[in-house]
C-alpha positions as CSV (number, residue, x, y, z in Angstrom):
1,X,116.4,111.8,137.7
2,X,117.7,114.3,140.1
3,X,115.7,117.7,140.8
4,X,116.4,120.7,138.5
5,X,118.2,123.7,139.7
6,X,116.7,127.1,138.5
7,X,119.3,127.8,135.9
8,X,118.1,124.7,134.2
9,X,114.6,125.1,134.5
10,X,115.0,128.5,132.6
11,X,117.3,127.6,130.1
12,X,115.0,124.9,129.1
13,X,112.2,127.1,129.3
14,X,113.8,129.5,127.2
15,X,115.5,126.7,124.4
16,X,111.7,126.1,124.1
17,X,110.2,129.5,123.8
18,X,113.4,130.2,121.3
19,X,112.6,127.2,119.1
20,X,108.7,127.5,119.1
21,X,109.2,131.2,117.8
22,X,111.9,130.1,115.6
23,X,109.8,127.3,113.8
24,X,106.4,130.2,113.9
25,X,108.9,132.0,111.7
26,X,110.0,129.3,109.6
27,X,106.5,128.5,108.9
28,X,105.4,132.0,108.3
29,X,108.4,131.8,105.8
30,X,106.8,129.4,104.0
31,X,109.6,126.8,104.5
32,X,107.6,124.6,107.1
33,X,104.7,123.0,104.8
34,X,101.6,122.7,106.4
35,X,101.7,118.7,106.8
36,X,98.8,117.9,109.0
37,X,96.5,119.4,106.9
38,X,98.1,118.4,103.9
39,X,97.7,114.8,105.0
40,X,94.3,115.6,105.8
41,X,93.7,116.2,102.3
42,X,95.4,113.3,101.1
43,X,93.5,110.8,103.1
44,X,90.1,112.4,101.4
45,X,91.3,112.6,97.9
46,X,94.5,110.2,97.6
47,X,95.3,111.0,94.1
48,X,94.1,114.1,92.3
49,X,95.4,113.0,88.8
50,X,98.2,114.3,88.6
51,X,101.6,112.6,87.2
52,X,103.5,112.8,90.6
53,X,102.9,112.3,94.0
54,X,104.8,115.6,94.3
55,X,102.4,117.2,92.1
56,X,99.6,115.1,94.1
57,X,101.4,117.1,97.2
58,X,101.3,120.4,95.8
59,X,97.8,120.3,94.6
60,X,96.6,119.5,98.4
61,X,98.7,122.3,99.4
62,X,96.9,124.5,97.3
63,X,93.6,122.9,98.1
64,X,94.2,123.7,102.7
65,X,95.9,127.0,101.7
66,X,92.5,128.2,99.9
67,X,90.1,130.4,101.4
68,X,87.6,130.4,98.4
69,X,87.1,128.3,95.1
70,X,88.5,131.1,93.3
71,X,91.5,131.4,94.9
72,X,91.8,127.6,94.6
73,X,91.6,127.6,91.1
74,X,94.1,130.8,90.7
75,X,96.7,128.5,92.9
76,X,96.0,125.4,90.4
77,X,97.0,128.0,87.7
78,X,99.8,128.9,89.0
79,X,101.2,125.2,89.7
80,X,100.5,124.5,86.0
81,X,103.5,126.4,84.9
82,X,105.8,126.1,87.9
83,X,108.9,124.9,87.1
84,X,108.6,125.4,83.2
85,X,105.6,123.7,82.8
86,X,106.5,120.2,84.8
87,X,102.8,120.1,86.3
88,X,100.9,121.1,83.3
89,X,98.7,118.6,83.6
90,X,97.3,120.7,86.8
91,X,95.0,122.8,84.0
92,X,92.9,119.7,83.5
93,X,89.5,119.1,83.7
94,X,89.9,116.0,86.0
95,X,92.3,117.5,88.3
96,X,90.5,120.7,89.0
97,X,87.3,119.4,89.2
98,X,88.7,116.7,92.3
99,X,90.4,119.6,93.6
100,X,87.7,121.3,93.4
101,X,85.6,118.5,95.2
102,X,87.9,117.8,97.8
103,X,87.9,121.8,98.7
104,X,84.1,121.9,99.1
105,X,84.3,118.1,100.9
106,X,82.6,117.2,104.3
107,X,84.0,113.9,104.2
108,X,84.8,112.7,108.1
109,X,87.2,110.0,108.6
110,X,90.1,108.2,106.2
111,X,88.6,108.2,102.8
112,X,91.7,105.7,101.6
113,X,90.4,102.5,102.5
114,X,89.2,100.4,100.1
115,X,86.0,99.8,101.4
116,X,85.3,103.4,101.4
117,X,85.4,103.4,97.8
118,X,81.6,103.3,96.3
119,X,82.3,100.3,94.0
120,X,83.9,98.2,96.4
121,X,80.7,98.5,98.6
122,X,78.5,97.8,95.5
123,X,80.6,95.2,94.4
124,X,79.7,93.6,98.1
125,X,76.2,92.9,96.8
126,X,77.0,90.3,94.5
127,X,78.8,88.4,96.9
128,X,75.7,88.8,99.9
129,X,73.0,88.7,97.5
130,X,71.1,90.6,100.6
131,X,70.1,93.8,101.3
132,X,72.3,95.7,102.8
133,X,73.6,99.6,103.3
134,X,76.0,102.0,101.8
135,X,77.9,104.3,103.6
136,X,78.9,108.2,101.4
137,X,81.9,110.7,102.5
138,X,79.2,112.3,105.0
139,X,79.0,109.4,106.6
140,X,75.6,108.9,106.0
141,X,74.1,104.8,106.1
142,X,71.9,104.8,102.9
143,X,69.4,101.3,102.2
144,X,69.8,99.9,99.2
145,X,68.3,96.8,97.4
146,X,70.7,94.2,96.2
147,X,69.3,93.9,92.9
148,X,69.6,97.8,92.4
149,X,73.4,97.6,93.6
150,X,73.9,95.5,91.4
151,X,72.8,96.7,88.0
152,X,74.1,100.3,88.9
153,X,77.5,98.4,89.3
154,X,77.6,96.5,86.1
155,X,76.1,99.5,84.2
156,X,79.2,101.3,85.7
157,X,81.2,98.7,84.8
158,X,80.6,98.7,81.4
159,X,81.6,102.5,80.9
160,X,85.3,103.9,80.3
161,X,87.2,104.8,83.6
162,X,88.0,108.1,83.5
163,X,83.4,108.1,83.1
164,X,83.9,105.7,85.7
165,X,85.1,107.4,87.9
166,X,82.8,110.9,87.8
167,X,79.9,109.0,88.5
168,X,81.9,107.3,91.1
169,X,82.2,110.4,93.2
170,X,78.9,111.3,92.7
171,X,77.8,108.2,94.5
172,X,80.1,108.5,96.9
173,X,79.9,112.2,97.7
174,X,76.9,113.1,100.0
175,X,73.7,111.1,100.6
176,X,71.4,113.5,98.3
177,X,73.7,113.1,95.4
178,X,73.8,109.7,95.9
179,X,70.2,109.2,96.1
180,X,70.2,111.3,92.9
181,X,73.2,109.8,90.9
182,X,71.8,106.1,91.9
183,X,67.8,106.5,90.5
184,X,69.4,108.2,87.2
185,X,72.2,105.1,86.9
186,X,69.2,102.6,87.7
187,X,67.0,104.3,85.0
188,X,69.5,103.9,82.3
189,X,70.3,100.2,83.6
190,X,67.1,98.9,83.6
């Protein structure tokens, strides 16, 4: 590759300064989503309950567009009768309360794997049979006895999913609620 002349140099420099203030524009529009942080949302909380993964989309929108709770739940509102009532199911219980979750979350790192998810890691006791650790959204370690992993997991086991799954993010949400969540399901187990 040859060297530039001056004429190039500027035009590219000004192609570039054209199309960076073109695309600030765009996004101030509100035609360029916010992908990055959308995806950042997604990798926390893959599905928030909704029907679609559009409506999945539009929720984590709402969720990395949000300065406050209340805002938040003012945007859920309004997505609940978009499009004459296509993502009604945004007014439920279920779907504000993970949007909710995933707004106030200090979860670091992808969320998505499976061994990320609090009954997979439980579920690792009864294959060990050892004592071994559990790792929360915060990613905090947390000891935990093998025979306590694994009578919170049946008792867990033995309730309806949607229940399931709300003590399930307890457990999995910060070490303190953990702690918490784990002594109460122990309690009733045992």
């Amino acid at each position: 590759m040859g060297k530039l002349t001056a004429a190039e140099v500027q035009k590219i420099l000004t192609t570039d300064g054209r199309t960076k203030l073109f695309k600030e524009k765009l996004k101030k529009l509100g035609y360029v989503k916010d992908a990055k942080e959308v995806a950042a949302v997604m990798e926390k909380t893959a599905d928030f309950g909704m029907m679609s993964d559009a409506g999945n989309k539009k929720i984590a929108r709402a969720v990395t567009k949000s300065k406050s709770e209340k805002e938040l739940l003012q945007k859920i509102e309004k997505i609940s009768i978009m499009s004459g009532g296509k993502y009604s199911e945004a007014q439920e219980d279920d779907v504000i309360d993970r949007a909710v979750d995933a707004f106030n979350s200090k979860a670091a790192g992808m969320q998505l794997r499976p061994d990320a998810n609090m009954l997979m890691q439980l579920r690792k006791f009864t294959d060990t049979k050892r004592n071994d650790e559990v790792r929360t959204d915060d990613m905090k370690k947390i000891k935990v006895k093998f025979k306590d992993a694994i009578k919170v997991h049946d008792a867990l086991m033995t309730l309806k999913a949607p229940v399931r799954d709300k003590y399930t993010r307890l457990l999995q949400k910060d070490a303190k609620s953990f702690k918490k969540t784990f002594k109460d399901i122990l309690k009733v187990a045992s």
